[in-house]
GURO-596358 format. One record per residue (C-alpha): z, y, x; residue in one letter. Coordinates in Angstrom, 3 decimals. Layout:
<rs>
Z,Y,X,A
...
</rs>
This chain:
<rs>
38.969,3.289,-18.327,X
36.702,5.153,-15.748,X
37.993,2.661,-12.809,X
37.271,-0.311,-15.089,X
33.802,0.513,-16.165,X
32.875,2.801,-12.952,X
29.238,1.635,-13.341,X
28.710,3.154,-16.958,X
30.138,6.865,-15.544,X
28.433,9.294,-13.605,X
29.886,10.412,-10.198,X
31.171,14.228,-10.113,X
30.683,16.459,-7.127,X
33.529,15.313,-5.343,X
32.597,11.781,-5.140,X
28.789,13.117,-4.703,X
29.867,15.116,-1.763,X
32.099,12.352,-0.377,X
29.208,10.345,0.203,X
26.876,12.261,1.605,X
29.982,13.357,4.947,X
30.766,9.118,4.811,X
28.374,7.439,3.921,X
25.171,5.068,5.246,X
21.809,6.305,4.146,X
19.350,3.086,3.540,X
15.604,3.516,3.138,X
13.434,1.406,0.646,X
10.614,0.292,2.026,X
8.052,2.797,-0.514,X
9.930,5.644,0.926,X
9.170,4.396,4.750,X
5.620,4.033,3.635,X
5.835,7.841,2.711,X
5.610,8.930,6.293,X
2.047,7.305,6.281,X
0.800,8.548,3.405,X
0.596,12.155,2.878,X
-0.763,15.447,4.908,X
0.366,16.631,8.506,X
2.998,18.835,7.386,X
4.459,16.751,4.399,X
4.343,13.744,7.032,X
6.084,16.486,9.836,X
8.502,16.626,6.795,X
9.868,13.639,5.616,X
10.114,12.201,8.938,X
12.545,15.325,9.615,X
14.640,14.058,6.905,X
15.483,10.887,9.087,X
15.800,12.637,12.012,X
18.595,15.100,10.678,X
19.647,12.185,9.087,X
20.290,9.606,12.595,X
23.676,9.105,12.674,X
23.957,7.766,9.289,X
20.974,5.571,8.632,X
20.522,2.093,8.877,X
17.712,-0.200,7.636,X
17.870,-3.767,6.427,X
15.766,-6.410,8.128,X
14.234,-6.636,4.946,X
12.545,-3.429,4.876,X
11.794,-3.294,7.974,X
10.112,-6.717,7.696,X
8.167,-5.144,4.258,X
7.015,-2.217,6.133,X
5.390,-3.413,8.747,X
3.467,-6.238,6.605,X
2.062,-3.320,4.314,X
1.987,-0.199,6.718,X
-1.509,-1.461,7.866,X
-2.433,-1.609,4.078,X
-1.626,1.426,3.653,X
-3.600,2.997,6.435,X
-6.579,1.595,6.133,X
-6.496,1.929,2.143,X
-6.805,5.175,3.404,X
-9.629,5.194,5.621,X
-11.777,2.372,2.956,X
-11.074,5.756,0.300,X
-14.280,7.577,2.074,X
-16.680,4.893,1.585,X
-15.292,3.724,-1.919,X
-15.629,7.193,-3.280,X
-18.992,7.402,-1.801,X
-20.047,4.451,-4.084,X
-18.775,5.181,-6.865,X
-20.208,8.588,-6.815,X
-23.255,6.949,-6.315,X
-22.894,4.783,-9.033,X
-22.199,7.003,-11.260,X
-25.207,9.806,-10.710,X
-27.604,6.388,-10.449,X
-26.579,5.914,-13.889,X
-27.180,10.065,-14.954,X
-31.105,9.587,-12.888,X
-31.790,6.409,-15.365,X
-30.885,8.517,-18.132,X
-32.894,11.339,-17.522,X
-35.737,9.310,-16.698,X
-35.300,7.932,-19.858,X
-35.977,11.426,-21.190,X
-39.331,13.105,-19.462,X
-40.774,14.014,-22.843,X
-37.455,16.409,-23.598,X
-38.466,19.411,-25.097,X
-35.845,21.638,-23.545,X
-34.448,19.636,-20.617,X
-36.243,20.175,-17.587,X
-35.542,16.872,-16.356,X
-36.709,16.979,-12.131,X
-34.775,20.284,-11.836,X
-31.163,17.911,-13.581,X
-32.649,15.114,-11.409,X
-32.791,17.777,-7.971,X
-29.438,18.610,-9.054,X
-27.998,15.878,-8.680,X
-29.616,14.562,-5.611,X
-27.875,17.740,-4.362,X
-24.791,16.710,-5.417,X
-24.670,13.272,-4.334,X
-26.043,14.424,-0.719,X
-23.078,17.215,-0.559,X
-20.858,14.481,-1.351,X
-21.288,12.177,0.824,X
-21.767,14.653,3.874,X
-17.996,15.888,2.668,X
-16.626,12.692,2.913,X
-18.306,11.208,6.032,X
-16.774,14.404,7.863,X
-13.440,13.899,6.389,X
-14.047,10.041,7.610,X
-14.882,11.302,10.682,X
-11.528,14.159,10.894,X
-9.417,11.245,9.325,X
-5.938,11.587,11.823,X
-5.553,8.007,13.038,X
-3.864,8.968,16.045,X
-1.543,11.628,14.279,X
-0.540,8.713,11.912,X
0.034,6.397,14.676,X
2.015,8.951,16.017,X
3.994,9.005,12.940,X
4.757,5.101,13.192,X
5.950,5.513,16.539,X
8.463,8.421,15.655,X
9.827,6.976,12.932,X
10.029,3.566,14.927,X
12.168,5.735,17.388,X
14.094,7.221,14.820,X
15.602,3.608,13.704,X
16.008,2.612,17.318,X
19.261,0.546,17.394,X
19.726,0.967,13.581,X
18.034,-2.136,11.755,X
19.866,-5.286,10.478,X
19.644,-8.665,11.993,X
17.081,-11.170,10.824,X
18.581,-13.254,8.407,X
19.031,-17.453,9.393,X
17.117,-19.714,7.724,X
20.857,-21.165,5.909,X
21.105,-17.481,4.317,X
17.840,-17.253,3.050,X
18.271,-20.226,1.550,X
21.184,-19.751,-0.229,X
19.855,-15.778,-1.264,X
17.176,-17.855,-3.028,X
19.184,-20.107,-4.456,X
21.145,-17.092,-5.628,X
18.585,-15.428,-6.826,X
17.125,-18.364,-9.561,X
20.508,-18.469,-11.044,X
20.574,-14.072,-11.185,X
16.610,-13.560,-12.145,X
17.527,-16.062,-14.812,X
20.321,-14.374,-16.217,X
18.519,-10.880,-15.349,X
21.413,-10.069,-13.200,X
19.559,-6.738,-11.213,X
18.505,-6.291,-8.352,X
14.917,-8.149,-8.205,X
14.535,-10.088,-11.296,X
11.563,-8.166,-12.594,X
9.814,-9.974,-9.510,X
10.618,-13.310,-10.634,X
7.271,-14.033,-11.678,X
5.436,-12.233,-8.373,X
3.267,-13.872,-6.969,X
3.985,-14.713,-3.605,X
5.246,-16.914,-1.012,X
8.125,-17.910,0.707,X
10.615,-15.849,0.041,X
8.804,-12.538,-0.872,X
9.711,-12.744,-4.647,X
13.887,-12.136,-3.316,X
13.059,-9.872,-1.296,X
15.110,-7.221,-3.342,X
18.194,-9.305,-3.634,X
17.864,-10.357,0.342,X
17.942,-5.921,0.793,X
21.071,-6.345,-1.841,X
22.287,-8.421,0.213,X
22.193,-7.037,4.302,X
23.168,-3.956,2.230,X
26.422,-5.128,1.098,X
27.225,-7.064,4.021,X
26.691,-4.004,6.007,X
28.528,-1.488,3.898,X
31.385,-4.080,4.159,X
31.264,-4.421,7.612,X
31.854,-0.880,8.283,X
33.913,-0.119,5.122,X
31.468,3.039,4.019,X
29.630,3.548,0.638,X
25.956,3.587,0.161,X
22.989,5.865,-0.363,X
19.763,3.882,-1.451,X
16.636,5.666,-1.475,X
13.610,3.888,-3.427,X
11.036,4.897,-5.023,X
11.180,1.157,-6.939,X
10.718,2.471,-10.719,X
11.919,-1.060,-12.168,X
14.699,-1.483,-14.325,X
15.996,-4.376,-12.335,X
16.943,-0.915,-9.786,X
17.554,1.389,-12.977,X
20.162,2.010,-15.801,X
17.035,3.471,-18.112,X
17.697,4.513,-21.252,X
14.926,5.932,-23.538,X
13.039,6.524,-20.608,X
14.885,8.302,-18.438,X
16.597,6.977,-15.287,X
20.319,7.635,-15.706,X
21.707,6.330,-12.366,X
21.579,3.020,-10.114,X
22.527,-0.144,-12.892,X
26.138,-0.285,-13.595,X
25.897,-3.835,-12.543,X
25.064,-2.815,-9.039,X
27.740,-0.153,-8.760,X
30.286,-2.636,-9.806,X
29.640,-5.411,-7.664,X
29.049,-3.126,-4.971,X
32.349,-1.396,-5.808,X
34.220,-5.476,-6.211,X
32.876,-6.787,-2.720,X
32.927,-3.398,-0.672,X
35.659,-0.968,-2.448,X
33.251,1.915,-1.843,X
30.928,3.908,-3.730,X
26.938,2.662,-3.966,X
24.477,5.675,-4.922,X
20.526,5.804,-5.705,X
18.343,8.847,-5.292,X
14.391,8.225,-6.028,X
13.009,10.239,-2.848,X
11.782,13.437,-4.632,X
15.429,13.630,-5.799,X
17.036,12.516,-3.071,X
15.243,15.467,-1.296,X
16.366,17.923,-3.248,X
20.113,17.486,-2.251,X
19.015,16.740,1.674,X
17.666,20.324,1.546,X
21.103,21.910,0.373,X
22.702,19.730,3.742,X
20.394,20.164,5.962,X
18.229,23.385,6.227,X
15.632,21.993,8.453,X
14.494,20.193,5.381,X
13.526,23.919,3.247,X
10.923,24.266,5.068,X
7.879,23.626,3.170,X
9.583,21.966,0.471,X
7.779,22.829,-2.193,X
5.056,21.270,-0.256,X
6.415,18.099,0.059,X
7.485,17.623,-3.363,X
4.062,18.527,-4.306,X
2.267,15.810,-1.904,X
5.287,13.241,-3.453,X
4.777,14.250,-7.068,X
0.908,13.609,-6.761,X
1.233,10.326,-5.004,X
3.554,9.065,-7.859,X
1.156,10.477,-10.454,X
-1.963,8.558,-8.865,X
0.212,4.920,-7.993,X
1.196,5.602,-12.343,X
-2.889,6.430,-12.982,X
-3.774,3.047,-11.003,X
-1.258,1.260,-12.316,X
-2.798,2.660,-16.285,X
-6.014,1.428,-15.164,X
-5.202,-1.647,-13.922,X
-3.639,-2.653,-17.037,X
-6.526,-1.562,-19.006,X
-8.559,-4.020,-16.686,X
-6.374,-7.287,-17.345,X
-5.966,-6.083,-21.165,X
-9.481,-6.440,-21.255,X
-10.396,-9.491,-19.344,X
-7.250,-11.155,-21.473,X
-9.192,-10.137,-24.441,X
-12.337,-11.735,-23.191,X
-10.657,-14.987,-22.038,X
-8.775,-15.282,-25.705,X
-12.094,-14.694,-27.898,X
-13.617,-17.498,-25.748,X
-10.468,-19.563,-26.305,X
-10.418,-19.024,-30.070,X
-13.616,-20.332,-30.209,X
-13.386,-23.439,-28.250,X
-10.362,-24.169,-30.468,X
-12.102,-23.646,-33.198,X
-15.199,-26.182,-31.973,X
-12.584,-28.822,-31.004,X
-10.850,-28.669,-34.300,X
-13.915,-28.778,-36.348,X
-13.396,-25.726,-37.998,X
-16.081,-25.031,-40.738,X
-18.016,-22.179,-39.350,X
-18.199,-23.468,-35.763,X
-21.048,-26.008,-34.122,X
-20.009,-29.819,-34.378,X
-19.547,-31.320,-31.069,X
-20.042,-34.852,-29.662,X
-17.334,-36.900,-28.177,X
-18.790,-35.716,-24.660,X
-18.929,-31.919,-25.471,X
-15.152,-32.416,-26.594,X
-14.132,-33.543,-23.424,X
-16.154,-30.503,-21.348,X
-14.491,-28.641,-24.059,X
-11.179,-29.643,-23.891,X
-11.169,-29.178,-19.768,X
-12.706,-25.754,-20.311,X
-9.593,-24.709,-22.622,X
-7.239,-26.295,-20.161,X
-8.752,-24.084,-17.881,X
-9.101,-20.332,-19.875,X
-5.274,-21.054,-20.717,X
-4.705,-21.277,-17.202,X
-6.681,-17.980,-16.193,X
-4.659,-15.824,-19.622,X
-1.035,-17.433,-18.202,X
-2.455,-15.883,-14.534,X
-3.958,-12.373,-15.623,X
-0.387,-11.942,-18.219,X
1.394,-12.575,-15.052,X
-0.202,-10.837,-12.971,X
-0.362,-7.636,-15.732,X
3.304,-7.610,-16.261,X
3.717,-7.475,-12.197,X
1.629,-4.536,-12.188,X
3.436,-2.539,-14.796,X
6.597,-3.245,-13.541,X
6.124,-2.461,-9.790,X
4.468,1.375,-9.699,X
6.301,2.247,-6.407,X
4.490,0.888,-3.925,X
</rs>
């Protein structure tokens, strides 16, 4: 029963170690995006992981393609953080000064000593972060690009023709319908062309790769979605048994997933390079994940409460429209400024839904 329902078992050592002497190891684009992130030596790091790993990595156009449209994103997200911080520090002790002024008569607060205080604070502040502004490594991470643009010399997939894309999207309405993984948690993504496949095109060069050479597959993603996941109470089990059985029908080899952390882990126990300063880079990865899953909270919070907003004012235009005792009586005029107002909130709640149900599916970055 194992060889007919291969995707619902787990793989034992031999099969584990099989694929780590035979196989291709693919990068997601999140983990690529890794290498720009983090400190010196975590950077130093992971890009040591590709290099002991050269002669069996290979990269779909795909990623490649993602990577380089969100690298710059990523790098100057960075260098925006010093000047964002400094105004929302600002903010925030603006707000503290108005409410001590608000309290000069205190009869225990000495109010110009808090108000010194933080002056202080802000001023320490902001000197920290223009020097770190000024220290930021843009040349280090540039240097960073260009190794790991070396280290995939020779080893990224074609560009797909136009006739393939077109048919992978194609494809893909019939799968995302059906919630056949990989990439249907996208489906409603906002985007263009053919951004909202671009998980099934990866699916895709990666099979036709792995079956090409006749090897099985190591994925490494830091993609959290189910549409990548068997998930079960919360915790990630494996790749989806759907994608190790296709996999295993059009290649006859073995398809594996490691989220980076993990997949680290392992390379360490291959490759000894990799022990040094581990528990550094799991750190630096653990804290990254733990801020993308703190942005993410917030940014629901944010379209849970603009939703809320929109839907009050909705309820109350309905209510107008409808003539529902309680609300003002409107004139055949009003009804129709009304009516093209409602058109419009529903239009702005469908959006903000859409675009919240994006953002909790896709904490990876």
């Amino acid at each position: 029963m194992r060889d007919t329902f291969a995707g619902w078992y787990g793989k034992d050592s031999v099969q584990i170690e099989r694929i780590w002497n035979e196989g291709l190891f693919i990068p997601d684009t999140n983990v690529l995006l890794h290498c720009l992130r983090h400190p010196a030596k975590v950077r130093d790091r992971l890009l040591g992981v590709f290099e002991a790993l050269s002669g069996s990595l290979w990269l779909p156009y795909q990623v490649g393609l993602e990577f380089h449209k969100n690298r710059l994103g990523v790098e100057y997200g960075a260098i925006d953080a010093y000047e964002s911080l400094i105004r929302d520090q600002e903010s925030i002790v603006e707000k503290s000064r108005d409410r001590f002024r608000q309290l000069r008569a205190h009869p225990t607060i000495d109010v110009d000593r808090e108000l010194s205080a933080l002056e202080m604070y802000i001023s320490d502040f902001r000197g920290r972060m223009e020097a770190a502004r000024d220290s930021h490594p843009k040349e280090e991470i540039s240097k960073a690009v260009d190794r790991l643009t070396k280290v995939f010399e020779g080893k990224v997939g074609l560009r797909l023709s136009s006739e393939k894309l077109i048919a992978i999207k194609k494809e893909g309405e019939d799968r995302y319908a059906k919630k056949i993984p990989p990439g249907y948690k996208d489906e409603k993504k906002d985007c263009t062309g053919y951004d909202r496949f671009g998980d099934l095109i990866i699916w895709r060069e990666i099979i036709c790769k792995a079956k090409a050479e006749n090897r099985s597959v190591v994925f490494i993603t830091d993609d959290a979605k189910e549409d990548w996941w068997w998930i079960h109470r919360g915790r990630k089990i494996g790749p989806r048994p759907e994608l190790i059985e296709e996999f295993k029908l059009e290649v006859g080899q073995d398809f594996h997933m490691y989220e980076f952390g993990q997949f680290l882990r392992f390379a360490a126990e291959h490759f000894p390079v990799i022990n040094s300063n581990f528990d550094l880079v799991t750190k630096s990865l653990l804290a990254d994940e733990q801020a993308r899953l703190h942005q993410n909270a917030s940014s629901n919070l944010f379209f849970h409460d603009q939703i809320t907003i929109l839907e009050d004012e909705r309820d109350q235009l309905i209510g107008m429209i409808s003539g529902t005792p309680g609300y003002m009586n409107s004139t055949t005029a009003d009804l129709a400024v009304l009516r093209s107002r409602l058109d419009e909130l529903n239009k702005q709640i469908s959006s903000l839904k859409s675009m919240s149900t994006h953002s909790s599916g896709d904490v990876s970055g």
